[in-house]
Backbone bond lengths (Angstrom), bond angles and torsions (degrees), N, CA, C in turn:
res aa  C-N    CA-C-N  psi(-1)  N-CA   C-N-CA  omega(-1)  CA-C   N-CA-C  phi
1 X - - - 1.462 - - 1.512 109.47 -
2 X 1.353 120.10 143.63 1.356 129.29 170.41 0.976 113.01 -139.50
3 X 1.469 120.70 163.88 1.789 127.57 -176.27 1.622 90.99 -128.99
4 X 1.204 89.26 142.20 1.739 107.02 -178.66 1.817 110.83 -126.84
5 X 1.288 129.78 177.70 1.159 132.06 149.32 1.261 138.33 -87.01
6 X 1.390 109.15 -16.10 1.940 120.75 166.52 0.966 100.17 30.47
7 X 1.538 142.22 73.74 1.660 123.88 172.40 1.123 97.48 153.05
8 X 1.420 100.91 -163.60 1.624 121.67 -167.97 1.640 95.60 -100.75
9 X 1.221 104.42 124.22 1.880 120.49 -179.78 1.375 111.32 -148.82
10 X 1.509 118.15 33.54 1.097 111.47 150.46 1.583 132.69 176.59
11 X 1.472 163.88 -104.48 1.052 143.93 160.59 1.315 109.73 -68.61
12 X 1.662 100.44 164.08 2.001 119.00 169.23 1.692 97.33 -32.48
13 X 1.374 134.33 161.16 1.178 160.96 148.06 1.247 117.88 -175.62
14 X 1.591 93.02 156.78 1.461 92.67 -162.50 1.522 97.86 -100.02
15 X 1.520 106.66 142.88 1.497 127.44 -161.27 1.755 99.67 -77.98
16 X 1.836 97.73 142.13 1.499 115.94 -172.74 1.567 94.48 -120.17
17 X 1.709 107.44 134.24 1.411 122.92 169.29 1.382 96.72 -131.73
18 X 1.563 97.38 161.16 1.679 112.58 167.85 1.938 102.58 -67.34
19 X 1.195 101.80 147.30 1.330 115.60 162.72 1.548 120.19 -126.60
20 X 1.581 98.62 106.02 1.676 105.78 -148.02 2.027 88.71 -88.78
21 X 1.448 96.55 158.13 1.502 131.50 -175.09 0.968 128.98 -139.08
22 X 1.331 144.24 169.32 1.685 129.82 175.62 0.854 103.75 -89.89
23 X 1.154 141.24 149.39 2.145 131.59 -166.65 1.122 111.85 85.72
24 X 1.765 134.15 -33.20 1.525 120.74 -156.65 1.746 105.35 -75.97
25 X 1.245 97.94 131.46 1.574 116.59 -175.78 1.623 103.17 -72.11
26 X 1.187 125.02 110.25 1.141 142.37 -170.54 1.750 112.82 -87.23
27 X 1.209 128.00 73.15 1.360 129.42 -150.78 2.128 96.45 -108.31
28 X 1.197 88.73 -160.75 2.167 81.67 -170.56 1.850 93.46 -83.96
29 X 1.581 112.32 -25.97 1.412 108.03 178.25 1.416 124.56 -59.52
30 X 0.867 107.02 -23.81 1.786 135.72 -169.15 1.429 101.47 -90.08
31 X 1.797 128.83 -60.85 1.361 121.36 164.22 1.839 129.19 -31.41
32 X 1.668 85.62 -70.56 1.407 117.84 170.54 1.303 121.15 -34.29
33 X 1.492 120.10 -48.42 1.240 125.30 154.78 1.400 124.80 -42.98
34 X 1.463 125.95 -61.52 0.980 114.37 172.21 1.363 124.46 -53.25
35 X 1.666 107.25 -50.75 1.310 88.63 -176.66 1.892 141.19 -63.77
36 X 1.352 95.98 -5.90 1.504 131.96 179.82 2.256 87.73 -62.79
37 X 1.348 93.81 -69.21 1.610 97.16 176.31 1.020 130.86 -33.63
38 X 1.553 104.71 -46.90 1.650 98.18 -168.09 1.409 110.35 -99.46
39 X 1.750 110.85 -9.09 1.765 111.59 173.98 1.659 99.75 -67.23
40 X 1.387 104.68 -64.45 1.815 105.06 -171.42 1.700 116.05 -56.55
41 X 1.517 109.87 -25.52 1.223 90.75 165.94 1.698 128.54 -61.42
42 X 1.577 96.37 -38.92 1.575 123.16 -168.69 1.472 102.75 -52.62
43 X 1.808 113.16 -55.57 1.469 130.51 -153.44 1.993 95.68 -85.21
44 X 1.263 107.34 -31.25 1.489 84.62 168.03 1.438 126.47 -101.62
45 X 1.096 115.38 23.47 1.544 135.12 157.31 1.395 101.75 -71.33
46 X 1.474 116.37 -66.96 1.348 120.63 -174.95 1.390 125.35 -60.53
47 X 1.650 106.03 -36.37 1.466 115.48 164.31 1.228 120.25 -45.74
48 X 1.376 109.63 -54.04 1.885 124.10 -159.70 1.394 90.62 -97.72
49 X 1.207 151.42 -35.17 1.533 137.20 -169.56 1.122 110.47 -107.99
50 X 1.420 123.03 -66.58 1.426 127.08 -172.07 1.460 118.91 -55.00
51 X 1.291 119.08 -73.93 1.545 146.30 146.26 1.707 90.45 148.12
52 X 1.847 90.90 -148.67 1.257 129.51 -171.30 1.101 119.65 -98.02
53 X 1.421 131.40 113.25 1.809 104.00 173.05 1.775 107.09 161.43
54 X 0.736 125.25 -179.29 1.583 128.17 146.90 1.511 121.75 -46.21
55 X 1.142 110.36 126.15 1.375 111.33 156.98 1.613 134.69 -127.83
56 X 1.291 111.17 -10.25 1.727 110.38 142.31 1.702 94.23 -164.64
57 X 1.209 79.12 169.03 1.998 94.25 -179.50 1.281 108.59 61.59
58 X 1.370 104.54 -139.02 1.607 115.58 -161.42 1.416 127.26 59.92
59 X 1.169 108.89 29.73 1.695 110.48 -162.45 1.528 102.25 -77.83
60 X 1.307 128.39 163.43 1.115 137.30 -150.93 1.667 111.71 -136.59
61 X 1.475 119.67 77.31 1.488 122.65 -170.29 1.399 112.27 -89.78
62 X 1.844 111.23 165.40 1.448 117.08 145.06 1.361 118.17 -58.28
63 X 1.232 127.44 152.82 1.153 138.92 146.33 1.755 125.52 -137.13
64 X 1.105 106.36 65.09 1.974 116.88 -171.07 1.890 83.22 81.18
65 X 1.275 117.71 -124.18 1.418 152.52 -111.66 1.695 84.96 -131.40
66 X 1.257 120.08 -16.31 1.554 120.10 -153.11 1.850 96.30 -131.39
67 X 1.133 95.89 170.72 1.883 101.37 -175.60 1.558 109.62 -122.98
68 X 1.060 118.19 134.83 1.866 109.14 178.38 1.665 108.28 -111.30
69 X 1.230 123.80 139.50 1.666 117.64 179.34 1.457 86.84 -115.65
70 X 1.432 103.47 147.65 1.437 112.75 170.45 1.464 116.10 -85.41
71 X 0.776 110.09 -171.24 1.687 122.90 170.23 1.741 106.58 -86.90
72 X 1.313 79.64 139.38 1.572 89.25 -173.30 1.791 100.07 -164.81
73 X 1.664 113.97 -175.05 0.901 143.83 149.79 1.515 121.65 -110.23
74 X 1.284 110.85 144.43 1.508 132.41 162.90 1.291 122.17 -132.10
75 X 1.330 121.44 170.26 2.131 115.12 176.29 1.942 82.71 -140.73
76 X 1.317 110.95 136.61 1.454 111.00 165.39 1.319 125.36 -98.42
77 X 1.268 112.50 178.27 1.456 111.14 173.44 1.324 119.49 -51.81
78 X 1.208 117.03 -16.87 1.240 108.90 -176.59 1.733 114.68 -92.59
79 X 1.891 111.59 -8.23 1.611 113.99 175.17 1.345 91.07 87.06
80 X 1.492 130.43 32.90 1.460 120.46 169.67 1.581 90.23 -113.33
81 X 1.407 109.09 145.81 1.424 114.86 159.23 1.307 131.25 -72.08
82 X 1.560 130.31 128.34 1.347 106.73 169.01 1.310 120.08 -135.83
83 X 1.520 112.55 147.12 1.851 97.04 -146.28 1.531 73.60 -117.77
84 X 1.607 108.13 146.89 1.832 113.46 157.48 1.533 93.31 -125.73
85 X 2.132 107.15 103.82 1.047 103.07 175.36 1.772 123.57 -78.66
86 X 1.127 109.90 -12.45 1.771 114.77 176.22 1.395 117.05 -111.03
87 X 1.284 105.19 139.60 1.835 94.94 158.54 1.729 122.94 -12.08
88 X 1.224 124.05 156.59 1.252 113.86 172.55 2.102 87.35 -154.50
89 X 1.458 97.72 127.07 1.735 99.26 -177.75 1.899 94.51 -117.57
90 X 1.113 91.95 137.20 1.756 107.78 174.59 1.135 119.16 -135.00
91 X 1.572 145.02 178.08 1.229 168.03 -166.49 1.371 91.83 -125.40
92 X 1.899 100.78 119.30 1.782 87.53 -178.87 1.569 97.94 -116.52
93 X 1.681 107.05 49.54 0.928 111.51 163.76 1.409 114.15 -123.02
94 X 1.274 118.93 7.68 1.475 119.05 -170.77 1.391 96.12 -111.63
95 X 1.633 119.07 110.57 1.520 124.06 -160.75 1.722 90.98 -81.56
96 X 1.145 119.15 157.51 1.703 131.75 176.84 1.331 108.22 -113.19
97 X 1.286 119.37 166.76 1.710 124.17 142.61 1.063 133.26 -70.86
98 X 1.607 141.17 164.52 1.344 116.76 -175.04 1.523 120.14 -69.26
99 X 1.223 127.94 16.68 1.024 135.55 141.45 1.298 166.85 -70.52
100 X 1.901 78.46 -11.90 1.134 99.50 175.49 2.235 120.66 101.67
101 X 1.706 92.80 -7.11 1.401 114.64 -159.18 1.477 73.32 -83.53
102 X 2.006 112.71 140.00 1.802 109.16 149.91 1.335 108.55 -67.18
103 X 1.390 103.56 155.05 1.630 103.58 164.50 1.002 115.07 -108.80
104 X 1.580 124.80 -7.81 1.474 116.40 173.98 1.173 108.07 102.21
105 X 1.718 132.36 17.19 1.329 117.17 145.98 1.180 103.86 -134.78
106 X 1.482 111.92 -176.06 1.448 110.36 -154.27 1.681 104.09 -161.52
107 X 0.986 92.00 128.59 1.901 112.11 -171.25 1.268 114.00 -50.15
108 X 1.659 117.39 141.14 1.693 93.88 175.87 1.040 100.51 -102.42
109 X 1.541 124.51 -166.43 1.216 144.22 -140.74 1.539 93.47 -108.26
110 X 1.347 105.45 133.89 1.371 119.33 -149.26 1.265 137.70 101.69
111 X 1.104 111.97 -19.10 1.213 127.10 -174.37 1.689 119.61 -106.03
112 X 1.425 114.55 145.78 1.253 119.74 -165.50 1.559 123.30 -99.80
113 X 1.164 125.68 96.57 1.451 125.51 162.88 1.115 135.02 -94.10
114 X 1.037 113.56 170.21 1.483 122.04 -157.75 1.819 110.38 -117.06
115 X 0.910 105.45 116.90 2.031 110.91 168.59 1.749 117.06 -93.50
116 X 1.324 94.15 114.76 1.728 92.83 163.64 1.035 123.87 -157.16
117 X 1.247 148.39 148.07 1.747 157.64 -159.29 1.775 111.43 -85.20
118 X 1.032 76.71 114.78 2.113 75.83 175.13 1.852 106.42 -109.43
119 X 0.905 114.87 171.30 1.373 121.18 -161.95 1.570 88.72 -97.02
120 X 1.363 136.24 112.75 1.235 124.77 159.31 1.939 115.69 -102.42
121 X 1.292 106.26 177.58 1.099 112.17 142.41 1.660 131.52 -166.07
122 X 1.641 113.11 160.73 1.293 110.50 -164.19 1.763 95.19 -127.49
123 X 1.538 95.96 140.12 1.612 116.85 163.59 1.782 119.54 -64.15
124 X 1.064 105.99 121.34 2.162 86.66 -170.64 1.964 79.63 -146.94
125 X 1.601 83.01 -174.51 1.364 96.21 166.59 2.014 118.24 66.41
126 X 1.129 84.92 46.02 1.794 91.88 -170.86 1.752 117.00 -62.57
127 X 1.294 114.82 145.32 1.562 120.87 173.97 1.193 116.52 -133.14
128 X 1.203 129.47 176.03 1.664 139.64 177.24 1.921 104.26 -58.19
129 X 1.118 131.60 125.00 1.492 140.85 147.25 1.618 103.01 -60.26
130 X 1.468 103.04 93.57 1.416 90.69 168.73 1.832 127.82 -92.77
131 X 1.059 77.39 -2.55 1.962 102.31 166.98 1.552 130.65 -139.00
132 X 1.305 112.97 70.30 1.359 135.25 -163.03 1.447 88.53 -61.76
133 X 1.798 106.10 133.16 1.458 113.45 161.97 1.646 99.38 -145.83
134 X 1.296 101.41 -167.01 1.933 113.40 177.32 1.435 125.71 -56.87
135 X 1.592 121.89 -16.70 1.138 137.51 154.53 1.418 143.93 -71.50
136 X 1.724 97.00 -17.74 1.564 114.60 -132.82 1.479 95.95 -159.90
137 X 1.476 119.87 5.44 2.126 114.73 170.97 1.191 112.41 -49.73
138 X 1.423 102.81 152.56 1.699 127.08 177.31 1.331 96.22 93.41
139 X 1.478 99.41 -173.51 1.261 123.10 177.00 1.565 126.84 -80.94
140 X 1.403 114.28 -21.12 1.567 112.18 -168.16 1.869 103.33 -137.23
141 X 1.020 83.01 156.61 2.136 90.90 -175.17 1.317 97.94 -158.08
142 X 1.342 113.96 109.38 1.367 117.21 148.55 1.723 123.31 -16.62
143 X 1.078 121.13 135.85 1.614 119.63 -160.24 1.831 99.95 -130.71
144 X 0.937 138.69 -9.64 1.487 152.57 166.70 1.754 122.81 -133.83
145 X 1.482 88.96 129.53 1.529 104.19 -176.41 1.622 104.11 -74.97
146 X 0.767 159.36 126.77 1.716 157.14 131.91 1.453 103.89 -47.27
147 X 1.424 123.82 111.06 1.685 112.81 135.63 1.678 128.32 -66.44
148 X 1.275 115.94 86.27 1.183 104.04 -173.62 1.170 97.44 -124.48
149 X 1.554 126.21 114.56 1.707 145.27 165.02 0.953 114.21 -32.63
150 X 1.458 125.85 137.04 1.194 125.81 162.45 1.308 102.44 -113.86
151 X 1.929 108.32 175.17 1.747 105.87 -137.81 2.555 56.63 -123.69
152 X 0.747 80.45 138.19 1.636 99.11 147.79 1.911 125.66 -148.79
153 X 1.298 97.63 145.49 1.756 127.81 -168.88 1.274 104.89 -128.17
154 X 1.376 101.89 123.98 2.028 112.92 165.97 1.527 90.23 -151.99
155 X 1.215 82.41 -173.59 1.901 97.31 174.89 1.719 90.89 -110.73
156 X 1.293 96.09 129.67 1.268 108.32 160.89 1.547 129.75 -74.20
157 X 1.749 124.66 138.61 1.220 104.83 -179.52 1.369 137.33 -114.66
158 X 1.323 97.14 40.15 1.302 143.19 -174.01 1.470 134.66 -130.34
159 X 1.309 137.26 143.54 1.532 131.11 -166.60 1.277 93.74 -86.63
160 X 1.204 114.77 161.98 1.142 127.56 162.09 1.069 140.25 -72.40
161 X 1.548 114.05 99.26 1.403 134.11 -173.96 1.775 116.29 -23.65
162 X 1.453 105.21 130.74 1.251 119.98 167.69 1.420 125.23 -19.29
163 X 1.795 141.27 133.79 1.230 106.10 133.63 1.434 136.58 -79.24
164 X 1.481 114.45 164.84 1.412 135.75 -162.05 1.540 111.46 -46.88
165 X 0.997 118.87 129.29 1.606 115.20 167.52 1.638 102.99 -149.99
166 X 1.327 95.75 169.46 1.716 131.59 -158.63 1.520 91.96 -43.57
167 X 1.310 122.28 128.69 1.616 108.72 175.68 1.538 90.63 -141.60
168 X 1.317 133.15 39.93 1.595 138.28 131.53 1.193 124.78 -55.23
169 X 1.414 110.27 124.54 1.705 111.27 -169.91 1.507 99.56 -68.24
170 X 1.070 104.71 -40.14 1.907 105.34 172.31 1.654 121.62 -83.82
171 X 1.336 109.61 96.71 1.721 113.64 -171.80 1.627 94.06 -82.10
172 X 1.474 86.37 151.21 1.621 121.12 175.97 1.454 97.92 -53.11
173 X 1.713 104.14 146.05 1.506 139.32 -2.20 1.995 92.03 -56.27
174 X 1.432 96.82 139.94 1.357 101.42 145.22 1.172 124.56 -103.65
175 X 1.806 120.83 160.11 1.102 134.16 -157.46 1.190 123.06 -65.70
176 X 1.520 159.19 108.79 1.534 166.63 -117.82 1.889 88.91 -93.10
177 X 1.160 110.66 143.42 1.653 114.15 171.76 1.681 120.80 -46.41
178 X 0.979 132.67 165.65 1.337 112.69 -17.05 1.488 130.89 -70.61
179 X 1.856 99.78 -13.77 1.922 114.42 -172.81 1.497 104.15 -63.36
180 X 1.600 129.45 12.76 0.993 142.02 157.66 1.370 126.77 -72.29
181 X 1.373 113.23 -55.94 1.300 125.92 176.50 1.613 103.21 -58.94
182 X 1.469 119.30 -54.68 1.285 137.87 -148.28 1.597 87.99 -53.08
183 X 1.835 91.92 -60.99 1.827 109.59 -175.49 1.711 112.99 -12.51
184 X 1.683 97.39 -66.07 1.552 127.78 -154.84 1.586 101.19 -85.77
185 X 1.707 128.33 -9.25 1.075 107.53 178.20 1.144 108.78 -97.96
186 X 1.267 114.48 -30.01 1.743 119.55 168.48 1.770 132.23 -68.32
187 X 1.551 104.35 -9.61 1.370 117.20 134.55 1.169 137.64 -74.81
188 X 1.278 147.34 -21.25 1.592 166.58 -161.80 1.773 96.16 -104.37
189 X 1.286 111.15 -55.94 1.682 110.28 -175.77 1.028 87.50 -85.90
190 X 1.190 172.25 15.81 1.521 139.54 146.01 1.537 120.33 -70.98
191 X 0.860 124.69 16.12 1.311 134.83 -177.99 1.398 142.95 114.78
192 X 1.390 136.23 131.13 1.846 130.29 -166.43 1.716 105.79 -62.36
193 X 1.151 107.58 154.22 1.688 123.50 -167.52 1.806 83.02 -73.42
194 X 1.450 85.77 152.39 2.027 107.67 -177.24 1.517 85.44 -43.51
195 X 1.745 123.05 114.15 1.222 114.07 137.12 1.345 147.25 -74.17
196 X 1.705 120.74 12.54 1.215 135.08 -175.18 1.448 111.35 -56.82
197 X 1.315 147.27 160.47 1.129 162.62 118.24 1.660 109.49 24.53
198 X 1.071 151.68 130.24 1.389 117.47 138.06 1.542 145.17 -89.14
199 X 1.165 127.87 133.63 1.612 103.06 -158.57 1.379 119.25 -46.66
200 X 1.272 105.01 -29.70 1.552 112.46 -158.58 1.309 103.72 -117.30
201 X 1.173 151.14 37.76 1.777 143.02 161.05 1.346 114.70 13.36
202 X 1.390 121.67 -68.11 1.327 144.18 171.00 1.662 100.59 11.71
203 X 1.327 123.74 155.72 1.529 129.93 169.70 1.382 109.01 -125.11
204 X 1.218 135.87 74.21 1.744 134.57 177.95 1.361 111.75 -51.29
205 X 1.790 93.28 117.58 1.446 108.02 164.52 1.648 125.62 -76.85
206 X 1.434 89.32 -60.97 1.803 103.37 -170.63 1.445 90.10 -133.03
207 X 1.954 95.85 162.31 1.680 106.01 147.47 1.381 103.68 -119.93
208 X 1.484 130.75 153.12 1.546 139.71 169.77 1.092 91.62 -111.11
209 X 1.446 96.52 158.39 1.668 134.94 159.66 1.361 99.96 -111.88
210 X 1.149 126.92 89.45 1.891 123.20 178.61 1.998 87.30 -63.02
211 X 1.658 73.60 154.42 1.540 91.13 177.87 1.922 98.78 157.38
212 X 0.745 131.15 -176.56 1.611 144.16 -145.02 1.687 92.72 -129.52
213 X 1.502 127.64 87.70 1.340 109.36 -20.33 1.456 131.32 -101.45
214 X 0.580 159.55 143.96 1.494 173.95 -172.01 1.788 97.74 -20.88
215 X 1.090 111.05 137.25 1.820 135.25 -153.61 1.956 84.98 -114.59
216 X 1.597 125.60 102.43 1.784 110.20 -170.25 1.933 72.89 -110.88
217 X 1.115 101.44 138.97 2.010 104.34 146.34 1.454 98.98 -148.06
218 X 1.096 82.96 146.01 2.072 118.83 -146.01 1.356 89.05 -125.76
219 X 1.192 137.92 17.16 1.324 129.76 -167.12 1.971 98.36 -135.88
220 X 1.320 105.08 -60.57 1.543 104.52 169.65 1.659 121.23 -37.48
221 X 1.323 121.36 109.47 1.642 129.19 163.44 1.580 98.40 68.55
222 X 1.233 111.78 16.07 1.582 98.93 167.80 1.580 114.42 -106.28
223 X 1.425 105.53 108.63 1.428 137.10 178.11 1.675 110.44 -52.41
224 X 1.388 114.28 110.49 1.728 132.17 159.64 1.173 124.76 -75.67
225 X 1.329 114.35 140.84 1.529 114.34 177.53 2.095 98.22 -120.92
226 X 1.361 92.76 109.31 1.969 99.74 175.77 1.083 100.62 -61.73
227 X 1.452 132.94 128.52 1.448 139.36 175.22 2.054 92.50 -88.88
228 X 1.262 93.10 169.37 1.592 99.87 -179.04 1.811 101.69 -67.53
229 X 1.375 127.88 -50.20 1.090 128.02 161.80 1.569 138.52 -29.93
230 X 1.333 99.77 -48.67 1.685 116.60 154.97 1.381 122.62 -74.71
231 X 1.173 119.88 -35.62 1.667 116.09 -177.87 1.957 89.85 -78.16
232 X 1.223 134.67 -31.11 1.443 136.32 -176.12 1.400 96.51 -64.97
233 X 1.424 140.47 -44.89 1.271 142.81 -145.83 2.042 93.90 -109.19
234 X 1.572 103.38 -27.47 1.867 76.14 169.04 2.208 115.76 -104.03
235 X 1.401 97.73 21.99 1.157 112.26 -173.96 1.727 86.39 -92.29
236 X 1.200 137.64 -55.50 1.473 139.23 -175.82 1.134 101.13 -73.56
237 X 1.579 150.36 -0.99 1.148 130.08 179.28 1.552 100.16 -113.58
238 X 1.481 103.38 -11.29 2.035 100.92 169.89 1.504 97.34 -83.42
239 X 1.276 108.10 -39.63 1.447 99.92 -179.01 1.436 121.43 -61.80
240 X 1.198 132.26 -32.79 1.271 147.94 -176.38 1.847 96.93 -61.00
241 X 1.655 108.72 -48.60 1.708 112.20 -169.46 1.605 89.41 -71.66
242 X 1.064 128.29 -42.05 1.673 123.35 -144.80 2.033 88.25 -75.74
243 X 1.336 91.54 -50.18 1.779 91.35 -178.19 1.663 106.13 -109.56
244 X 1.272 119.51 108.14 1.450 130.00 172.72 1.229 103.95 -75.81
């Protein structure tokens, strides 16, 4: 298994596509490219518009001694998607790397860890090399990437981050149009959100308190993503308070 960046992970640049011709020699550099295009376009869409966070499922159960995550979707810091289409059951006592690798020790009881989804991926699906070179020796090469998530656990050394609130220098009521528009355009042109890297990609589900039985909250530092559907459905329920 490996984790990659597939996407956009880091400053403005200006985006490279193939520019196809009759003759152009179509080699894996030439593929690759494209597909480089249309991930970083994709992942900084999601970065800059969508965000970071959950976006359905992922719920985080008992199971005896062991924890089950459902199937769900997430998008990470990094604007990569990552889907966990099956159940996935773990020991949320066997701490991992950020990869998701165990290392072979394991938290005691009392103690608080942390669950969250990283974007992995694995090489599978092998075929014949019918043109062995320096990239590509022997006879067989995996021919499909798998996105398949990996679940990583540590103790965090940190509380669990705030939820989200209003961080407009101008608090509600806001100002009626047009000193409305003006407001929001002179926030938007002042500059794009830190496009750097983030250290941590990771998507936090839950934190535990292991213990007999196990203490899951699924609610502490675990980051939402409002789909247009949900922000539509709490726009009619402010509206509903504002007009009774």
């Amino acid at each position: 298994m490996h984790t990659t960046m597939n996407g956009f992970s880091g400053p403005l640049s200006a985006p490279e596509r193939n520019h196809f011709f009759y003759g152009l020699l179509m080699d894996v550099a030439r593929f690759e490219k494209d597909a480089r295009y249309a991930n970083a376009k994709r992942s900084l869409i999601n970065r800059m518009i969508v965000g970071r966070g959950v976006v359905c499922g992922l719920n985080v159960e008992a199971d005896g001694d062991n924890i089950v995550i459902s199937p769900g979707i997430a998008i990470d810091g990094w604007g990569r998607e990552i889907i966990l289409p099956e159940a996935r059951s773990l020991d949320p006592r066997a701490l991992t790397d950020d990869e998701g690798t165990p290392t072979g020790t394991n938290a005691a009881d009392g103690a608080v860890v942390s669950i969250c989804l990283a974007y992995a991926e694995t090489d599978t699906d092998p075929v014949p090399v019918l043109v062995a070179d320096c990239d590509t020796p022997g006879n067989c090469a995996p021919s499909t990437v798998l996105e398949r998530p990996a679940i990583v656990v540590r103790e965090p050394q940190d509380p669990a981050p705030a939820p989200p609130e209003c961080a407009l220098p101008q608090k509600f009521p806001l100002p009626p149009n047009p000193q409305l528009h003006t407001f929001l355009a002179e926030r938007l042109t002042n500059g794009c959100p830190d496009l750097t890297t983030p250290a941590d990609p990771c998507v936090a589900l839950a934190r535990i308190t292991l213990g007999t039985p196990n203490e899951i909250d699924t609610v502490a530092g675990r980051q939402l993503i409002y789909s247009n559907a949900l922000l539509y459905e709490l726009i009619l329920c402010l509206a509903a308070r504002v007009n009774p």
